[in-house]
C-alpha positions in Angstrom: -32.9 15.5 -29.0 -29.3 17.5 -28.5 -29.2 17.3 -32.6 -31.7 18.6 -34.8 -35.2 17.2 -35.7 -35.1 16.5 -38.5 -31.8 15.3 -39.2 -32.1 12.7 -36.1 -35.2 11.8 -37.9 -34.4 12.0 -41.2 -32.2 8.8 -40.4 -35.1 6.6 -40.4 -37.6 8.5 -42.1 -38.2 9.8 -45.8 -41.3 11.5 -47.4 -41.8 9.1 -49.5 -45.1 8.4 -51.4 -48.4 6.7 -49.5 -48.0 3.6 -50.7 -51.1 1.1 -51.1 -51.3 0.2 -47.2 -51.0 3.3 -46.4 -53.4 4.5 -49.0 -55.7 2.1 -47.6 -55.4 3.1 -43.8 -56.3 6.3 -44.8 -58.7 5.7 -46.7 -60.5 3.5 -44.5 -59.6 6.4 -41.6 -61.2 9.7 -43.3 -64.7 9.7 -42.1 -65.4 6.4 -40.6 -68.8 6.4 -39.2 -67.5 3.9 -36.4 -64.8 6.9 -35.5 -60.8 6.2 -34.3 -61.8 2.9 -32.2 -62.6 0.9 -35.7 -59.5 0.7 -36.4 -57.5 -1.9 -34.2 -54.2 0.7 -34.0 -52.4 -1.6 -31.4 -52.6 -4.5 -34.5 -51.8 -2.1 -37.5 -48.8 -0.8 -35.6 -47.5 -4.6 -34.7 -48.0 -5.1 -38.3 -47.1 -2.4 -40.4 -45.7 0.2 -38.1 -44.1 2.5 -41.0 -47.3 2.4 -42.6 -49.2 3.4 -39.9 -46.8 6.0 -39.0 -47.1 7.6 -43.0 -51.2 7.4 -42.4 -51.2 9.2 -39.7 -49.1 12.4 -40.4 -51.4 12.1 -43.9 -54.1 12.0 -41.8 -53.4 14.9 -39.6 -52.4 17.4 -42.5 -55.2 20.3 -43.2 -57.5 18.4 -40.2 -58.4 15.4 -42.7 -59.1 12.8 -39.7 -57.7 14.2 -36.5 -59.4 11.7 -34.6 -57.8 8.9 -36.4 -54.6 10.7 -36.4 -54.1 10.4 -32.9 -55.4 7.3 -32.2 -52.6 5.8 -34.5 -49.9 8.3 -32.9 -51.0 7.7 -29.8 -50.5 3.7 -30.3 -47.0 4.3 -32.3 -45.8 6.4 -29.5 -46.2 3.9 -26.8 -44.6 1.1 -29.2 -41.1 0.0 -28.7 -40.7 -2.2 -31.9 -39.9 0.5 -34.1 -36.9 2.9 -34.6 -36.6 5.0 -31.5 -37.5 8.1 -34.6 -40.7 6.8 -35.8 -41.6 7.4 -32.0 -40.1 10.6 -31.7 -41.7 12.2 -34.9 -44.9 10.9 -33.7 -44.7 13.1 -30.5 -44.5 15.9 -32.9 -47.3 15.5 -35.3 -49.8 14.5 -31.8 -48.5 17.1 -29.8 -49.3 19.5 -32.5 -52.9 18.3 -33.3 -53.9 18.4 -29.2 -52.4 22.2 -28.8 -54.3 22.7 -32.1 -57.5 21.8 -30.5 -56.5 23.6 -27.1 -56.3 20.7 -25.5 -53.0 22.0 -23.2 -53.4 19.6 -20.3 -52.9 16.7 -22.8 -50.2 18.0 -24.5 -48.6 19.1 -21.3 -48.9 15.6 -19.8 -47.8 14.2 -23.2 -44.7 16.1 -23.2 -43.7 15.6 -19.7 -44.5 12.1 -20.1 -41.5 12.1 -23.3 -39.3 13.9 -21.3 -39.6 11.0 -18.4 -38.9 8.0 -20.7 -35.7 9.8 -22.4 -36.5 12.4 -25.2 -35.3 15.1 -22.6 -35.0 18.0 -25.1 -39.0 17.4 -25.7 -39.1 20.3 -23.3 -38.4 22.4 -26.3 -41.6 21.9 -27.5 -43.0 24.2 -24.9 -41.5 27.1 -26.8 -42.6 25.8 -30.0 -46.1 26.1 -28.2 -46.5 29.1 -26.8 -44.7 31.2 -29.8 -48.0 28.8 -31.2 -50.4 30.4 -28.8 -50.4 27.7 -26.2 -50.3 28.7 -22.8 -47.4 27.5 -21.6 -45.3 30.7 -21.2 -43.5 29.4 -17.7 -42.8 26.4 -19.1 -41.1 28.0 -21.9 -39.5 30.3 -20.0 -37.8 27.5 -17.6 -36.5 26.0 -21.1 -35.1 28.9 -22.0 -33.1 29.7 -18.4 -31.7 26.1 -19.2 -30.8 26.2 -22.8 -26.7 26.6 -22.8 -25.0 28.6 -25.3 -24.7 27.3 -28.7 -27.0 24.7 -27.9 -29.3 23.3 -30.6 -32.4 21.6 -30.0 -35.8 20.1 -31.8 -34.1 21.2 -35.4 -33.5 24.6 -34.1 -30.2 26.5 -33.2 -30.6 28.7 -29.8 -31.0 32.1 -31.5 -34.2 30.9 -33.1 -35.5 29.8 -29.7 -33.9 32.7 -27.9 -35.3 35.2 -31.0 -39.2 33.4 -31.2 -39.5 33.7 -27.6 -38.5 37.8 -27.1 -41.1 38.1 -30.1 -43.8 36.1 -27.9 -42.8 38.3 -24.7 -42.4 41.5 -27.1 -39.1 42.2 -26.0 -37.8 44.7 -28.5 -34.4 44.8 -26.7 -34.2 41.2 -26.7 -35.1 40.2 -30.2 -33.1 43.3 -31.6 -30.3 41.8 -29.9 -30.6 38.1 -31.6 -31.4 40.1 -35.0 -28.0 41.3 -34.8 -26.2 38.0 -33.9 -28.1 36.2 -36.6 -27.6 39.0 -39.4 -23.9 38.8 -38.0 -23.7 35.0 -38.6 -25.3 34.7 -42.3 -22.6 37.4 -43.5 -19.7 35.4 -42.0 -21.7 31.5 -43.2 -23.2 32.8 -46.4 -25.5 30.2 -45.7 -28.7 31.0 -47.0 -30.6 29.3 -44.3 -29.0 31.4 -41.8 -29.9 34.5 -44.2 -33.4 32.9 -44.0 -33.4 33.0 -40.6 -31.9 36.5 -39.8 -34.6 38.2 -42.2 -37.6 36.2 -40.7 -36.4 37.0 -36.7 -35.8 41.1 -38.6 -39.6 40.7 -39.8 -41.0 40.0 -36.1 -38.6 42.8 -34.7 -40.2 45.2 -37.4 -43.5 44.0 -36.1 -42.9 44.8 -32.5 -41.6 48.0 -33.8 -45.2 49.0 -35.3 -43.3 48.7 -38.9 -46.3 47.0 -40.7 -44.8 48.1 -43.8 -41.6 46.7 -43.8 -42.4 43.6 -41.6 -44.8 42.9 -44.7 -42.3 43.4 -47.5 -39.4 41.0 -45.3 -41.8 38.6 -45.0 -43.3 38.5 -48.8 -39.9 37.9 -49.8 -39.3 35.1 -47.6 -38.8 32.2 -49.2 -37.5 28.5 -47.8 -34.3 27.4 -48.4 -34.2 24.2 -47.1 -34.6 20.5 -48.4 -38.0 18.8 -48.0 -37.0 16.6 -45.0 -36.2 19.5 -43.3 -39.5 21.9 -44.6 -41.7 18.5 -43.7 -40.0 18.0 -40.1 -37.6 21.2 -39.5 -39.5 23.4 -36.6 -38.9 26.7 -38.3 -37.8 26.0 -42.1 -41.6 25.7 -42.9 -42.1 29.7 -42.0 -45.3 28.8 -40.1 -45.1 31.9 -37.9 -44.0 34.1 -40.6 -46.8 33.1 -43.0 -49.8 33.5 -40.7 -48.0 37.0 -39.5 -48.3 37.6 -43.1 -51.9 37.0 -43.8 -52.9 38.8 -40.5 -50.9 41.7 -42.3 -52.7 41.7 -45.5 -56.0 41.2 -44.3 -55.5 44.4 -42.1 -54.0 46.3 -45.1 -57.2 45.4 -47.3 -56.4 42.4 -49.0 -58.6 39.7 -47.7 -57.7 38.0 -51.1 -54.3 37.7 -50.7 -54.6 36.6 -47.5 -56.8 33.9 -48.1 -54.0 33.2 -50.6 -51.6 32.7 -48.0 -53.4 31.6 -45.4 -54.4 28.7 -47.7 -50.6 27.2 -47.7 -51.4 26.1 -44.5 -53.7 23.0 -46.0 -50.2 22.0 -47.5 -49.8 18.0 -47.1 -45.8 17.9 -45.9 -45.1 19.9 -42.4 -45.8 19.1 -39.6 -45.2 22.8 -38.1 -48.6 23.6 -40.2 -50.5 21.3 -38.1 -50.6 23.8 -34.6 -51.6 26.8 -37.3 -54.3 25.4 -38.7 -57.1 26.1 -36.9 -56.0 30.1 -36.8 -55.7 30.0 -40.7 -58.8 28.6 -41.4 -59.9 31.2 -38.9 -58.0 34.0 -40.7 -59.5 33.0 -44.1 -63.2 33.0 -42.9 -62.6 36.7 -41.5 -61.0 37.2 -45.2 -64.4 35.4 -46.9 -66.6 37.6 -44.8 -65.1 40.8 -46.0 -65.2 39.7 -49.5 -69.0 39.0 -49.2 -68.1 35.4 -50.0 -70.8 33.3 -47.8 -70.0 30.0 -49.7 -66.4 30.1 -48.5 -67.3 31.5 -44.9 -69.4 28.7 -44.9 -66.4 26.3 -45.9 -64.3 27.5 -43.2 -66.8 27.6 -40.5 -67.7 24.2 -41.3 -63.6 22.7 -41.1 -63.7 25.0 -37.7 -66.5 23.0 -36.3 -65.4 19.7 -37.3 -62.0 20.0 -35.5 -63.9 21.5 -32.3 -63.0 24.8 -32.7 -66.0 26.6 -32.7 -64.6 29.1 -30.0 -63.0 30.9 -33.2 -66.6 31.1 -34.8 -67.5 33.5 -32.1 -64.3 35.8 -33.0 -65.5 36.3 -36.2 -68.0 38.9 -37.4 -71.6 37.3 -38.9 -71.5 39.8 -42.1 -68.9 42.5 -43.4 -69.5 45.0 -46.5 -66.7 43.7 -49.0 -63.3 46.2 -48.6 -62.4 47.7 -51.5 -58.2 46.8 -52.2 -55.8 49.5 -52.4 -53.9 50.8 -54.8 -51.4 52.5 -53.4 
């Protein structure tokens, strides 16, 4: 994928509305007692492959059937009767849901196994991942010494790789450095994408600085500026980094509200980026509904946690907090 993401996809591939098949795939997906293997996914896909392809992102959006979900993406990756895209955006959406449920061996393999049948710049998913969480710092890093100048990759120009990756390491000196190429390039573009991404890359600098304050106020008034092909399928457009950063903010300042307010955007039906996230905001906001003395919602969020097989993020969580008065100054 030498061009972006999203654009390469966006050939093939709209957000348009479910439509009744796909209405009815999901439908008949959410919560079938019978689990994935009910559904004949090598049939579906010969028949409907779009379709299938539409239920199965619906299906992986705020953990609604993650079993399902990859059972379909799994079978519409390994098919070769549909637009090279449709198999390319399904790499995305399953890689995402397996580093979402830590299951880094999988995703690994599943990468490596892209990169061997021809989507070399898959590799750029690593970075994607660990900025995520996902252990795969050396395989990041080796995508990194590769990356020529000026390259862009997996809907992303260099600096954003180059810039997420110094904020992973914490490498003020790095990042500072990118911060000034990218603040550089929006005053020359006037693009306000590239404005976008300057201020977001100057949020995580502030951040490794220890600038709580102001990481807080660039990132509340971060908004996207992109289309909705390119917030559904764009890498960084969607702000997922920025937004949890955010709500971890908040919730330290005193305003488990809020940050159940933002953490919540991450249920959001269109991109894919929020899939890998997920888990960390529901997470988030069940920290935020314990210090709030909101049981009913703790109890919410415990429950999504469990049924996605995270319970390891149950056990980061304190059983009872006294609610936190908010501040007023």
């Amino acid at each position: 994928m030498p061009s972006s993401t999203a654009s390469t996809i966006a050939a093939t591939i709209d957000t348009r509305p479910l439509n009744s098949t796909v209405s009815s795939i999901v439908a008949n997906g959410i919560g079938m007692s019978s689990g994935p293997a009910a559904m004949n996914w090598r049939a579906e896909v010969k028949a409907h492959g779009e379709e299938v392809f539409y239920a199965a992102k619906a299906l992986s959006a705020a953990g609604a059937d993650w079993g399902c979900s990859e059972s379909a993406l799994r079978e519409l990756f390994r098919s070769d009767s549909l637009p090279a895209n449709y198999r390319r955006a399904s790499l995305l959406v399953l890689q995402s849901i397996l580093v979402a449920q830590r299951r880094y061996r999988e995703a690994e393999h599943l990468i490596d196994s892209a990169v061997a049948t021809g989507i070399t710049d898959a590799r750029g998913l690593y970075v994607l991942d660990a900025v995520a969480g996902a252990p795969f710092d050396r395989q990041a890093q080796a995508v990194m010494d590769d990356l020529p100048d000026g390259t862009r990759t997996l809907q992303a120009p260099r600096l954003w790789f180059e810039g997420s990756w110094h904020a992973r390491a914490g490498d003020r000196s790095g990042l500072a450095t990118v911060v000034a190429q990218l603040q550089q390039r929006a005053r020359s573009s006037g693009d306000p994408l590239d404005s976008l991404l300057a201020e977001a890359m100057a949020a995580r600098l502030d951040l490794l600085r220890g600038d709580t304050a102001l990481a807080a106020s660039r990132l509340l008034a971060l908004r996207p500026a992109a289309g909705r092909t390119y917030i559904t399928w764009g890498l960084w457009q969607p702000l997922a980094a920025e937004r949890i950063a955010l709500a971890e903010i908040l919730l330290a300042q005193g305003d488990p509200t809020r940050a159940i307010e933002i953490a919540s955007g991450f249920d959001h039906f269109e991109p894919v980026a929020y899939v890998m996230y997920w888990p960390r905001s529901l997470e988030l906001r069940l920290r935020a509904a314990t210090r709030l003395g909101r049981p009913d919602l703790a109890k919410r969020y415990a429950a999504l946690l469990g049924r996605i097989g995270r319970q390891d993020l149950l056990s980061t969580t304190p059983r009872s907090e006294p609610p936190q008065p908010r501040r007023t100054s």
